[in-house]
MARBA-3410 file (N, C-alpha, C, O; in Angstrom, 1 decimal):
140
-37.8,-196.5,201.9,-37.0,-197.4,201.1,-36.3,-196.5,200.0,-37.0,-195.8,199.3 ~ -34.8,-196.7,199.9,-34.3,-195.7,198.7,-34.5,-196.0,196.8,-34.7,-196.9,195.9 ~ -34.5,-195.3,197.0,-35.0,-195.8,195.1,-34.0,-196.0,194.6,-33.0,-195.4,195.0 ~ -33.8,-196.9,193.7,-33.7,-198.6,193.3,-33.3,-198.1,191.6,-34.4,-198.1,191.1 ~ -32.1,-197.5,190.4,-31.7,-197.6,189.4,-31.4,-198.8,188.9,-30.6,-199.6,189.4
-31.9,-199.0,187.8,-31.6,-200.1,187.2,-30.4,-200.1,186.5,-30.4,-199.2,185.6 ~ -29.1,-200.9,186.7,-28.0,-200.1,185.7,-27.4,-200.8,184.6,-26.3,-201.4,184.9 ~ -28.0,-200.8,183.3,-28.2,-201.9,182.4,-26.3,-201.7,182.2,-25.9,-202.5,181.3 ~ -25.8,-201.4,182.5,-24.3,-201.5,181.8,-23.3,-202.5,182.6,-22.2,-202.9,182.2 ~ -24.2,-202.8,183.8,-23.5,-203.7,184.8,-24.7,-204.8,185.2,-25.6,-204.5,185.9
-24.6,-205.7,184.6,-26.4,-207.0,184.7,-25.8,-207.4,186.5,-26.7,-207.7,187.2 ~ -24.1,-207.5,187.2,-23.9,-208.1,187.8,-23.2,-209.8,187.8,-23.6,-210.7,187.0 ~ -22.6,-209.9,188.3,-21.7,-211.2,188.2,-22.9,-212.8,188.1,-22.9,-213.5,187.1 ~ -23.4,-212.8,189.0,-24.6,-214.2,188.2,-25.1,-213.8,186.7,-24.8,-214.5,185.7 ~ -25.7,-212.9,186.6,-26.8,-212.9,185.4,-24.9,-212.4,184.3,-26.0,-212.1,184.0
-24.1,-212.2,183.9,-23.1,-212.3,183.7,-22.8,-213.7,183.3,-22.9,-214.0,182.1 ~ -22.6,-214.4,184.2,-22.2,-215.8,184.1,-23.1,-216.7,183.3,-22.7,-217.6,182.4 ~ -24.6,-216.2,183.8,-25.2,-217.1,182.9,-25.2,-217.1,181.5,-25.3,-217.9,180.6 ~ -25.1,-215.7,181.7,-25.2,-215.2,180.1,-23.8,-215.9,179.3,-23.6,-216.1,178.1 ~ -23.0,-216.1,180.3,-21.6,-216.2,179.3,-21.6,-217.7,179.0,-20.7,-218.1,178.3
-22.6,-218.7,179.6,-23.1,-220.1,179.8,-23.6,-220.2,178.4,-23.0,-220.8,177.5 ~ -25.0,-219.2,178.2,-25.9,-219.1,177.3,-25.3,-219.2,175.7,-25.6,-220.0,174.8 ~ -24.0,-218.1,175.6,-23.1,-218.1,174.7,-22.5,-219.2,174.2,-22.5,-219.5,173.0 ~ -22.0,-219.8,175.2,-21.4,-221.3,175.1,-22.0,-222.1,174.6,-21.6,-222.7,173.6 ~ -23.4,-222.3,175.3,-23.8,-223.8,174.8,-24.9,-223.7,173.9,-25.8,-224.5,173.8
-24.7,-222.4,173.0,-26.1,-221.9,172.3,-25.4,-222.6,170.5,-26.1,-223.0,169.5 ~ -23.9,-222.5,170.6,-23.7,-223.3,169.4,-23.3,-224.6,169.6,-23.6,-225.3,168.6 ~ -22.8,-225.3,170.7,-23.2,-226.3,170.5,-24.7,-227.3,170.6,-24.6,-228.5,170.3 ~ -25.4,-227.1,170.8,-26.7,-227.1,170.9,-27.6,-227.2,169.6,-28.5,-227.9,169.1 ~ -26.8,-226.3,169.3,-27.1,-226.1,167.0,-26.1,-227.6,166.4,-26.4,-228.3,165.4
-25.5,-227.8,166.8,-24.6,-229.0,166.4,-25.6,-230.6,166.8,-25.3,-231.7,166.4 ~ -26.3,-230.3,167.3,-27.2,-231.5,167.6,-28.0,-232.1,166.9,-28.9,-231.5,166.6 ~ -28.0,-233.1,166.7,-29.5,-234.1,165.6,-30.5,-233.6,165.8,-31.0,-233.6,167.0 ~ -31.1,-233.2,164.8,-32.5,-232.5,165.1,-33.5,-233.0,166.0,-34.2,-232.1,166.6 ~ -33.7,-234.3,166.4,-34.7,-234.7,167.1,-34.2,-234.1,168.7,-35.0,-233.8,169.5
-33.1,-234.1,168.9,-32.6,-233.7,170.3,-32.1,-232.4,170.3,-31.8,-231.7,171.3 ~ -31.9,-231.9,169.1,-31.5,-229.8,169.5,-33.3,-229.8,169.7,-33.6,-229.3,170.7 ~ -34.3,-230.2,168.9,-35.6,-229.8,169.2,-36.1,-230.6,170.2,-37.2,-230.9,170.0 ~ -35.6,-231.2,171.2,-36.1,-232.0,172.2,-35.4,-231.5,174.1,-35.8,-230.8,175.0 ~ -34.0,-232.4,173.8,-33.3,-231.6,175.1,-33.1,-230.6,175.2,-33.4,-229.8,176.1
-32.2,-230.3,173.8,-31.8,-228.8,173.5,-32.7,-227.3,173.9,-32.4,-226.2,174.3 ~ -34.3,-228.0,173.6,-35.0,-226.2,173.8,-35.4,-226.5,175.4,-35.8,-225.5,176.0 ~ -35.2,-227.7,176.0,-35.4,-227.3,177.4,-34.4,-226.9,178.2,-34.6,-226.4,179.3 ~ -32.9,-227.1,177.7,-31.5,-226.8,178.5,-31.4,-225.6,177.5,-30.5,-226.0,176.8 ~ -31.8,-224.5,177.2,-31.9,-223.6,176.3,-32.9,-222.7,177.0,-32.6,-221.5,177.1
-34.5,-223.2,177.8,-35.3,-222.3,178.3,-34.7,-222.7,179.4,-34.9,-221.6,179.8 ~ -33.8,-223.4,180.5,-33.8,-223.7,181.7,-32.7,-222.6,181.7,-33.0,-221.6,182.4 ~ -31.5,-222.6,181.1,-30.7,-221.4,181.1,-31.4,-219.7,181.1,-31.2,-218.8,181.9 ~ -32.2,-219.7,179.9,-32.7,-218.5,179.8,-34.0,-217.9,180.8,-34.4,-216.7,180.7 ~ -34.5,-219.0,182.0,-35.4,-219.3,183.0,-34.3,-219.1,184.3,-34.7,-218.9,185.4
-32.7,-219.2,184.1,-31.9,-218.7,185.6,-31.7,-217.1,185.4,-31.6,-216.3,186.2 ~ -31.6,-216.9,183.9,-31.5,-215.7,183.4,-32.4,-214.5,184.0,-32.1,-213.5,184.7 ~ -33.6,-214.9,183.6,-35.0,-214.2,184.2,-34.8,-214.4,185.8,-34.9,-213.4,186.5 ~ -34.8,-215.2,186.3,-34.6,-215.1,188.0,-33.4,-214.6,188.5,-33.4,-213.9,189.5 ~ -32.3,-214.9,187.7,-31.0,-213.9,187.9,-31.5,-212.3,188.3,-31.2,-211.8,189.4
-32.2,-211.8,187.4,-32.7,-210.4,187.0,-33.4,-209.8,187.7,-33.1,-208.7,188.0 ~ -34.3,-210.4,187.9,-35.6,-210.7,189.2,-35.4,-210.6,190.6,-36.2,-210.0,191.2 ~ -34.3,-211.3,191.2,-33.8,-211.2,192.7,-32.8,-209.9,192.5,-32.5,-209.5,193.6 ~ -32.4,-209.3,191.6,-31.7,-208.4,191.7,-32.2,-207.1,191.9,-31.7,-206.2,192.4 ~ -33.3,-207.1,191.4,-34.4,-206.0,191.2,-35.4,-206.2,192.5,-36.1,-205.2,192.9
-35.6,-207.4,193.2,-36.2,-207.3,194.4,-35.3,-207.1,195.6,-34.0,-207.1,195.7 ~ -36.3,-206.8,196.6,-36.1,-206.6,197.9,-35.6,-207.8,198.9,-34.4,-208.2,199.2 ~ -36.7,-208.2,199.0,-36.9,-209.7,199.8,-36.7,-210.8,198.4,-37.5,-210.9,197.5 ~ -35.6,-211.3,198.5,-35.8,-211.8,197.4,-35.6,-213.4,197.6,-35.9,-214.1,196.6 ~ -35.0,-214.1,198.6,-35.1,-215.2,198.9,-35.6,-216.3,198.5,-34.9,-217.2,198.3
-37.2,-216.4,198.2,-38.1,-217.0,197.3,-37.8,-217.1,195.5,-38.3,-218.0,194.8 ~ -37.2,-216.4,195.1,-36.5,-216.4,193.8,-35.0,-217.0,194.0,-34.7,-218.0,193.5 ~ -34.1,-216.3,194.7,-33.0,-216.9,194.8,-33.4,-218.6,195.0,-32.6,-219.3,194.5 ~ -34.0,-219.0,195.6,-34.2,-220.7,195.7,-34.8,-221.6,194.5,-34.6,-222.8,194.2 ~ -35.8,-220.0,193.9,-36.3,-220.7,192.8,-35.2,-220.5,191.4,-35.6,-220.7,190.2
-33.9,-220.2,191.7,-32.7,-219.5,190.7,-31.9,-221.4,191.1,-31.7,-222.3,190.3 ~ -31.7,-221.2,192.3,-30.7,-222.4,192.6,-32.3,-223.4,192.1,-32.8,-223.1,191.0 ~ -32.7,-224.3,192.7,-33.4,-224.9,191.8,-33.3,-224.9,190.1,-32.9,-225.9,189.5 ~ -33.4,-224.2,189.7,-33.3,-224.0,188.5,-32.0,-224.4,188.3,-31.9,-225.3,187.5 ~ -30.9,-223.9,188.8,-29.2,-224.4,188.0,-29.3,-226.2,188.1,-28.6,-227.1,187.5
-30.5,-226.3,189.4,-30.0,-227.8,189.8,-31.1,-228.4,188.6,-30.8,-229.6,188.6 ~ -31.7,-228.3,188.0,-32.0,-229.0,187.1,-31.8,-228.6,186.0,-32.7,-229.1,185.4 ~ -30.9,-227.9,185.0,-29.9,-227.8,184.2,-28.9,-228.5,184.4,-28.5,-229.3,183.4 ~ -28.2,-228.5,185.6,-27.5,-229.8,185.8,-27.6,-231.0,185.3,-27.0,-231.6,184.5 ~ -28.9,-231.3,186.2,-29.2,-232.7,185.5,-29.5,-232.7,183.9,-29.0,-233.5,183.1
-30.4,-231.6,183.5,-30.1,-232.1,181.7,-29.0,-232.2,181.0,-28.8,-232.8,180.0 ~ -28.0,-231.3,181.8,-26.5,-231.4,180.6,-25.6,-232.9,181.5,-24.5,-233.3,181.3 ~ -26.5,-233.4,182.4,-26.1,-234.8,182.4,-26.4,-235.8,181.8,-25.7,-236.8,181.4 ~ -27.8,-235.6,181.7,-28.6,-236.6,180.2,-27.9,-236.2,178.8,-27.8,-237.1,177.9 ~ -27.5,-235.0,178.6,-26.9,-234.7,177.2,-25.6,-235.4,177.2,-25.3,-235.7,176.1
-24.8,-235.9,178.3,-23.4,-236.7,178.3,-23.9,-238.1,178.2,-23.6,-239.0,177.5 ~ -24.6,-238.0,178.8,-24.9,-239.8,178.5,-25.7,-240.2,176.5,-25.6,-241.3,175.9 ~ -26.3,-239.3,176.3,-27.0,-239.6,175.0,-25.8,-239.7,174.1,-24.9,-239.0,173.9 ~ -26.2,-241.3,173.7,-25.3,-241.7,172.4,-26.4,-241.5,171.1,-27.6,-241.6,171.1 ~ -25.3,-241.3,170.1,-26.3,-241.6,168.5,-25.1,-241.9,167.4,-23.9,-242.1,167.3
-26.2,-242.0,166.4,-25.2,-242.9,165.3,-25.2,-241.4,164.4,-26.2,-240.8,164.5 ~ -23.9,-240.7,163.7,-24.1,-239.5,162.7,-24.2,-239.8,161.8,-24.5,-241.0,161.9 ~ -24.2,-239.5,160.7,-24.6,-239.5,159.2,-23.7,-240.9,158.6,-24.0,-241.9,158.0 ~ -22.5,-240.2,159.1,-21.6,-241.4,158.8,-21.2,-242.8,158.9,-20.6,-243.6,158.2 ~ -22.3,-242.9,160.5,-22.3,-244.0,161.2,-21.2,-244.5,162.1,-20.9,-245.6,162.3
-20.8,-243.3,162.5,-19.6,-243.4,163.6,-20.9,-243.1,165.3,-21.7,-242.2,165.4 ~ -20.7,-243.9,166.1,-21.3,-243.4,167.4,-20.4,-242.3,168.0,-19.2,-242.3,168.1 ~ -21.4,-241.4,168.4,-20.8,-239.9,169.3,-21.4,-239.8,170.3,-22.0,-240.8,170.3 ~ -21.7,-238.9,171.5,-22.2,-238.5,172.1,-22.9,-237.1,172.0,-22.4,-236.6,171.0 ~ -23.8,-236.4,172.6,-24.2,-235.2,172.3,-23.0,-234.1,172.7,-22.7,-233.1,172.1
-22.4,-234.4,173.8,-21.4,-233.9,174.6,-20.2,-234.0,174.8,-20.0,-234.4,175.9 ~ -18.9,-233.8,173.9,-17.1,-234.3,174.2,-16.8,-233.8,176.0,-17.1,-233.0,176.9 ~ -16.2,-234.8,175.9,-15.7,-234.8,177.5,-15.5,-233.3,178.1,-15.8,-232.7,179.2 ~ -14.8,-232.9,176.8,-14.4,-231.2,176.9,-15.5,-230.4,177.5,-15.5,-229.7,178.6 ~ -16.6,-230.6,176.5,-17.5,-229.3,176.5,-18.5,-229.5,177.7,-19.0,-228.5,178.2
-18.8,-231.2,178.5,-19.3,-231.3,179.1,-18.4,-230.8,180.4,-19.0,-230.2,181.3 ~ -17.3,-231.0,180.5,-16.9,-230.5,181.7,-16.9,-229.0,181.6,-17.5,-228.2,182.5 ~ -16.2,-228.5,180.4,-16.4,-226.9,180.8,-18.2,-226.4,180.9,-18.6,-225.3,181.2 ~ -18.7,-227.2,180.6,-19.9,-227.0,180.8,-20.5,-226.6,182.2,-20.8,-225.5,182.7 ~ -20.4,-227.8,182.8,-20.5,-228.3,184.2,-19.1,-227.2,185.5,-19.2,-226.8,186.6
-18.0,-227.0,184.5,-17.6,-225.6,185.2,-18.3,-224.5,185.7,-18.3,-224.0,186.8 ~ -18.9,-224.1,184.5,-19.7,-222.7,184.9,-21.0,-223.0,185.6,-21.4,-222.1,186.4 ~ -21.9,-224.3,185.5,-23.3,-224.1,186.4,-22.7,-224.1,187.9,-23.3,-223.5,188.8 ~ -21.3,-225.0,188.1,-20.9,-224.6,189.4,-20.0,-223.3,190.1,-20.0,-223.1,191.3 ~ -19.2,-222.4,188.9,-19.3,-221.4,189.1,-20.7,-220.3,189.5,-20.7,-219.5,190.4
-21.5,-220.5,188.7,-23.3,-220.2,189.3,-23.4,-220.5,190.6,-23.5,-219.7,191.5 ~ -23.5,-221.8,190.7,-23.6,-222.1,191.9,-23.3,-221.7,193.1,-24.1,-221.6,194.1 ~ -22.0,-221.6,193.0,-21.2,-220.9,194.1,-21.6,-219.2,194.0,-21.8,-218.8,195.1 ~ -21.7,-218.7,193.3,-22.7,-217.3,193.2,-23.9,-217.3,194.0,-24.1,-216.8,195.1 ~ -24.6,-218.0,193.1,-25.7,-218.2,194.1,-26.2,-218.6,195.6,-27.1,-218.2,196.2
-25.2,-219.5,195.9,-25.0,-220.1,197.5,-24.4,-218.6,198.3,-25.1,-218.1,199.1 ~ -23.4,-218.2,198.0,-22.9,-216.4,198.5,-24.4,-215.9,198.4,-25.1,-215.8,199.5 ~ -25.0,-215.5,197.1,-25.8,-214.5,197.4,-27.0,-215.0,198.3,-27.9,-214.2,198.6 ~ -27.1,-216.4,198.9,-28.1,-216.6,199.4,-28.0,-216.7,200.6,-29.0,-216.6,201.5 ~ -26.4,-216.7,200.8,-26.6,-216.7,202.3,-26.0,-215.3,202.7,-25.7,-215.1,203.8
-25.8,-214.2,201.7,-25.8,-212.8,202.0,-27.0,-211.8,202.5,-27.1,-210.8,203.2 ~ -28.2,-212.8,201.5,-29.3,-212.4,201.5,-29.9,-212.7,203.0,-30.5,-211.8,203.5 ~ -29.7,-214.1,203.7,-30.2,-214.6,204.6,-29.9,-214.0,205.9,-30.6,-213.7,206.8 ~ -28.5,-213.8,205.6,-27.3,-213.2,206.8,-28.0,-211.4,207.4,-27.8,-210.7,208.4 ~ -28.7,-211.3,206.4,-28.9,-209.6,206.2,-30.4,-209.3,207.2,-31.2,-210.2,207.3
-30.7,-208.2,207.8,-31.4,-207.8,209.0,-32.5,-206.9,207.7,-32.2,-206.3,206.6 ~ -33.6,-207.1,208.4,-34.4,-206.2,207.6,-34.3,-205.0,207.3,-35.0,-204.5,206.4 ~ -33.5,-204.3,208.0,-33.8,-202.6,207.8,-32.4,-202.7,206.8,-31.9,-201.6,206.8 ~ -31.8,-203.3,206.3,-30.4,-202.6,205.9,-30.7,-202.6,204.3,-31.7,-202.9,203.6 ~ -29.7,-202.1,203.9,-30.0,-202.3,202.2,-30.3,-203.3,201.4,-30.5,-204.5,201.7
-30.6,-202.6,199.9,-30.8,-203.9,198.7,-30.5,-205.0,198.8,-31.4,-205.8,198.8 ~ -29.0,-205.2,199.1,-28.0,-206.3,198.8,-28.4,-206.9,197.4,-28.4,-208.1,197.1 ~ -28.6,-205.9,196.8,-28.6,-206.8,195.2,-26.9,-207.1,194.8,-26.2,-206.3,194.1 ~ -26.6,-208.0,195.3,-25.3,-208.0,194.9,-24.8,-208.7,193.7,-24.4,-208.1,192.7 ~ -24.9,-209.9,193.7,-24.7,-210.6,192.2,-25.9,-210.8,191.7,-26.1,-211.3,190.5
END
């Protein structure tokens, strides 16, 4: 088997994406009523930073199939929390009702786990498509 550089200047297009996810929803997230940035917030906060580490992980393995499913799993339930984050209403300071999420941020939100997505579905059936003896294919 050929040996394997790690090449920290290029993470690759998923672990990329997530990361540029991470960025996004790391200040809105801070904008949230304390009981829900310390409640939803730190689990759609580890669920992101939990595709991140499996991002990383199938890239760096061989056989990596078992991670890539356990990567998609993972987007698929981020999904669902930044669906519960659109539906939560609350009253602000002012007493105006808001939601955790403007239409905006939830959609561009919901943009990128399915740009992931689509990453992920490619690399999984690149991974699948592929014969044992050939290369890495650490691709995204």
């Amino acid at each position: 088997m050929p040996e394997f550089k790690y090449d920290r200047s290029n993470p690759g297009p998923c672990c990329q994406k997530i990361d540029d996810m991470i960025q996004y929803a790391r200040p809105i997230v801070e904008r949230w009523p304390s009981f829900h940035k310390r409640s939803l917030g730190v689990d759609i906060m580890q669920e992101m930073y939990t595709m991140l580490r499996l991002a990383t992980k199938a890239r760096l393995r061989y056989m990596n199939k078992s991670t890539l499913a356990d990567l998609d799993t993972s987007k698929a339930v981020l999904d669902i929390f930044i669906q519960q984050a659109n539906k939560i209403i609350f009253t602000d300071r002012s007493g105006k009702t808001r939601r955790l999420l403007t239409d905006q941020s939830y959609g561009e939100w919901s943009k990128k786990i399915d740009e992931i997505g689509a990453l992920i579905g490619g690399w999984m059936n690149s991974v699948s498509g592929r014969k044992s003896g050939d290369s890495r294919g650490n691709a995204p």
